[in-house]
N, C-alpha and C positions, 0 to 999 in steps of 0.2 A: 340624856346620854352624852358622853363627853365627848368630845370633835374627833380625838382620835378613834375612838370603837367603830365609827360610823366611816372613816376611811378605812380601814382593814374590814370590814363587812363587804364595802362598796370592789376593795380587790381581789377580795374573794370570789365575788361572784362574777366579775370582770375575767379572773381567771378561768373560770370554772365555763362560762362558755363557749372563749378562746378555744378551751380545748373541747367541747362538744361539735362546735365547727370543723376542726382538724380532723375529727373520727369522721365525722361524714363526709368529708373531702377522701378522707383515705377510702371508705367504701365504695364511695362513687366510683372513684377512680379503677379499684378493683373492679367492678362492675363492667366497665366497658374494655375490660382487659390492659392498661397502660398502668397499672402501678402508678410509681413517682411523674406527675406529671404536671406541668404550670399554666395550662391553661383549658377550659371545659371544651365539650365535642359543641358542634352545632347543634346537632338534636336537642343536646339536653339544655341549650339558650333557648328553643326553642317549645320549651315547655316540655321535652320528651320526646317531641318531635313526632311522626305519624307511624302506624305499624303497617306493614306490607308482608302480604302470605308468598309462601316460598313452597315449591314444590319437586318432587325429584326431577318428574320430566326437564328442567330448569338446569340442573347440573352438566347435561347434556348438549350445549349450546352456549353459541355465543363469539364474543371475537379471540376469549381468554381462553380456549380450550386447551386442553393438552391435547395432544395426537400423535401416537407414537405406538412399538410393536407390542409394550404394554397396556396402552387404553386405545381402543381402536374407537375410530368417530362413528357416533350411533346418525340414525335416521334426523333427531333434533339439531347434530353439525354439523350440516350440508347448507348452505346458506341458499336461500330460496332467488336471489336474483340471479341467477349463471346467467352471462347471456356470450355469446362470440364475439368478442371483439371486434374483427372486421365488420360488423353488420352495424357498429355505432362510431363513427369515425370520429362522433365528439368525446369518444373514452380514450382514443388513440393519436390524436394529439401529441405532438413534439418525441415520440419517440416510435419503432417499427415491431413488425413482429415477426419471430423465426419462422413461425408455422401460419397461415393464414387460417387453419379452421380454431387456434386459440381461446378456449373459455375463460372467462374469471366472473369475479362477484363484480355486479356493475356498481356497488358502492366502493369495492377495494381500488377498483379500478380509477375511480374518480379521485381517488386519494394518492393511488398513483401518478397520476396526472398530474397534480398540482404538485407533488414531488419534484416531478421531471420539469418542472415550469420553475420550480424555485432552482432547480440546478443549471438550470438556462441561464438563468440571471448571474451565475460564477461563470458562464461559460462553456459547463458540462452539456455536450449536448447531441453523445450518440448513444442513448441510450434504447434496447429494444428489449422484448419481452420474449424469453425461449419454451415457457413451458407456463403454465396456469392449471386451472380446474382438468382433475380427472374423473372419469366416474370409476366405479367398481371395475367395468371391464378392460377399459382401457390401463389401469392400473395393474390386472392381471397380468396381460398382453404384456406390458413392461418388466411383470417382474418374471415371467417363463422367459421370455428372452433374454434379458439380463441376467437374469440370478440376484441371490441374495445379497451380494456385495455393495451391486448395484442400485436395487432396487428394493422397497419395502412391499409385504404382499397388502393383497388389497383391502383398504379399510387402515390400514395401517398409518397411510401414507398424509401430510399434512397434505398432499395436492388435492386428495380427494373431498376438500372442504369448499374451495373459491376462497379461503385468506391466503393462500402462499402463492409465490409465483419467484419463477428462477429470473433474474436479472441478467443480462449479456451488453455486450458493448460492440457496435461494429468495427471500429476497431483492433478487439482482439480478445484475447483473455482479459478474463474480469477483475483478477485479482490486485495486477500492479497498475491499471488503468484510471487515469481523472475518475470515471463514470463509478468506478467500486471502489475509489477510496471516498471521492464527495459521499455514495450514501454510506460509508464506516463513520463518517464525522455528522451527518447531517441527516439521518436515518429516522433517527426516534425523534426530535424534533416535529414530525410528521404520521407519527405512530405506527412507525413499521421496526420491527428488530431484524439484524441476523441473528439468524435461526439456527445455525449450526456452528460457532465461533470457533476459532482454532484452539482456546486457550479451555474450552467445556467437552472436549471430547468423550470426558470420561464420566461426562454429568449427563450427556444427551443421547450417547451410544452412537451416533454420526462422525465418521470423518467431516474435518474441515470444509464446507461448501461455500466459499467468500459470494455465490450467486442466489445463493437460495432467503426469500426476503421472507417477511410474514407479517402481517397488520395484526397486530392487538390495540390500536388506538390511544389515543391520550386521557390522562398521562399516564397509563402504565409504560409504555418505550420507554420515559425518559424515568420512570423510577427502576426499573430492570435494568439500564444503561447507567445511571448512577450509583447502586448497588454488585452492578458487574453479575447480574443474576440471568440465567438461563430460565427456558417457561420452567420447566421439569423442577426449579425452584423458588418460582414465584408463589402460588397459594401458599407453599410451608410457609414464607417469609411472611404474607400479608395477615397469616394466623395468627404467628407470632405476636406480630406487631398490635393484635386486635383493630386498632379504628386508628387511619391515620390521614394526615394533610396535605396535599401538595398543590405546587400551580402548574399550569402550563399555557404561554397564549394568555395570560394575563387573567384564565382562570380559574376559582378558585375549588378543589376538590376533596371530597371526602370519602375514604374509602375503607370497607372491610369487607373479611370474605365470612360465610359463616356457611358450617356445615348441614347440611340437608335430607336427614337420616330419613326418607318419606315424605316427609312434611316441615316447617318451620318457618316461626314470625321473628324480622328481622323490624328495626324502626332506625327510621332516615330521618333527618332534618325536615322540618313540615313544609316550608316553603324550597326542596331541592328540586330539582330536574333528576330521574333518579334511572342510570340504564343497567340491568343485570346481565350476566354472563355467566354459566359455568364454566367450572375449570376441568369439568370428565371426570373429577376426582372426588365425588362424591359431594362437591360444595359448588359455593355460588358466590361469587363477586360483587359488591353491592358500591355502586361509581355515582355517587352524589353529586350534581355540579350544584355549586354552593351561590347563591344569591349576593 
């Protein structure tokens, strides 16, 4: 066979797998929802990575919840640590409280702390706590006397969970003070958002509250704070996006949300740390931290 046939055979088939690779790059990539995309998920480096069962109860819980006069928080987001704050003086550290019989999540709280420990170090440092955990009745109580302008009815209410709590400054109003502009700048760094921003009124159905905080933890803050997203539009977003990357803290994360119509198998990277949330909206959050 003459030298040329045997090179035009040999680019042939050179071409011909080029492009059998490209088609299953393109599937792949369909597959985990990201379209055009340059580089593979973790899971699928890791052989496919592991599957994990998902259940409705699941949607229902977590730090990513929605809670609002549309999805009221069921039984699964109440967060089981409520303790009173005055009773652990080690949660109440470097900053005071308006009310002395005060609940919250003794994990939110601990996150608050170290908040109020990093704002120490700029110098911020009258910060106190006005409101935290309600229950049902208390929640009542507030919104008969208030009314609805004031107050969400019960179950409604992000307080009725242990993640929110309203922020205050002893020096005055919250808004134009060190203490509530440091956490406007310094907030999600730490995994807490405002919760009601002045600029999403018409996305959250809340007047502006520059006091009212809320922990969803890292890195969602800082990818809500980067995108300029409210909760009420975070699961649409992380849909969309299917499986995405980010760091925070110098770690490294892997995230998608996936819906949970009863039942459903979601698969994680084999060797991640892997913690779920629901979002109340029928899905579940799946927060890879990546090795």
């Amino acid at each position: 066979m003459k030298k040329w046939v045997v090179l035009l055979l040999l680019a042939v088939l050179i071409g011909n797998s080029y492009i059998q690779r490209e088609q299953e790059g393109e599937s792949a990539g369909r597959a985990y929802g990201e379209g055009d995309r340059s580089t593979i998920t973790a899971a699928e480096a890791n052989g496919g990575g592991r599957a994990i069962e998902l259940t409705e109860a699941q949607t229902y819980g977590g730090s990513l919840i929605l809670v609002n006069a549309a999805h009221p928080v069921r039984e699964e987001g109440v967060l089981p640590d409520i303790v009173a704050l005055a009773a652990h003086p080690e949660l109440i550290e470097g900053y005071g409280l308006l009310e002395a019989d005060t609940r919250l999540s003794a994990g939110v709280a601990e996150r608050f702390r170290d908040m109020v420990d990093a704002a120490a170090e700029d110098g911020v440092t009258h910060f106190r706590i006005s409101s935290g955990y309600r229950d049902e009745a208390e929640q009542r109580r507030m919104y008969e006397e208030k009314g609805a302008e004031y107050a969400l009815p019960p179950g409604r209410s992000e307080h009725n969970t242990g993640l929110s709590l309203d922020v205050g400054s002893t020096l005055g109003e919250m808004g134009g003070l060190p203490e509530g502009q440091w956490l406007i700048r310094h907030a999600a760094e730490h995994g807490f958002i405002l919760r009601y921003p002045k600029d999403k009124t018409e996305v959250t159905g809340i007047q502006y509250e520059p006091w009212h905080f809320r922990y969803v933890g890292l890195p969602h803050s800082l990818i809500m704070e980067e995108n300029d997203l409210a909760l009420e539009e975070y699961s649409a977003f992380l849909r969309k996006k299917g499986i995405i990357q980010s760091e925070a803290n110098g770690e490294r994360y892997e995230i998608q949300a996936v819906d949970v119509p009863g039942h459903a198998t979601a698969r994680v990277p084999a060797d991640a740390e892997v913690e779920l949330s629901g979002d109340n909206q029928g899905g579940v959050v799946i927060t890879s931290r990546l090795q």
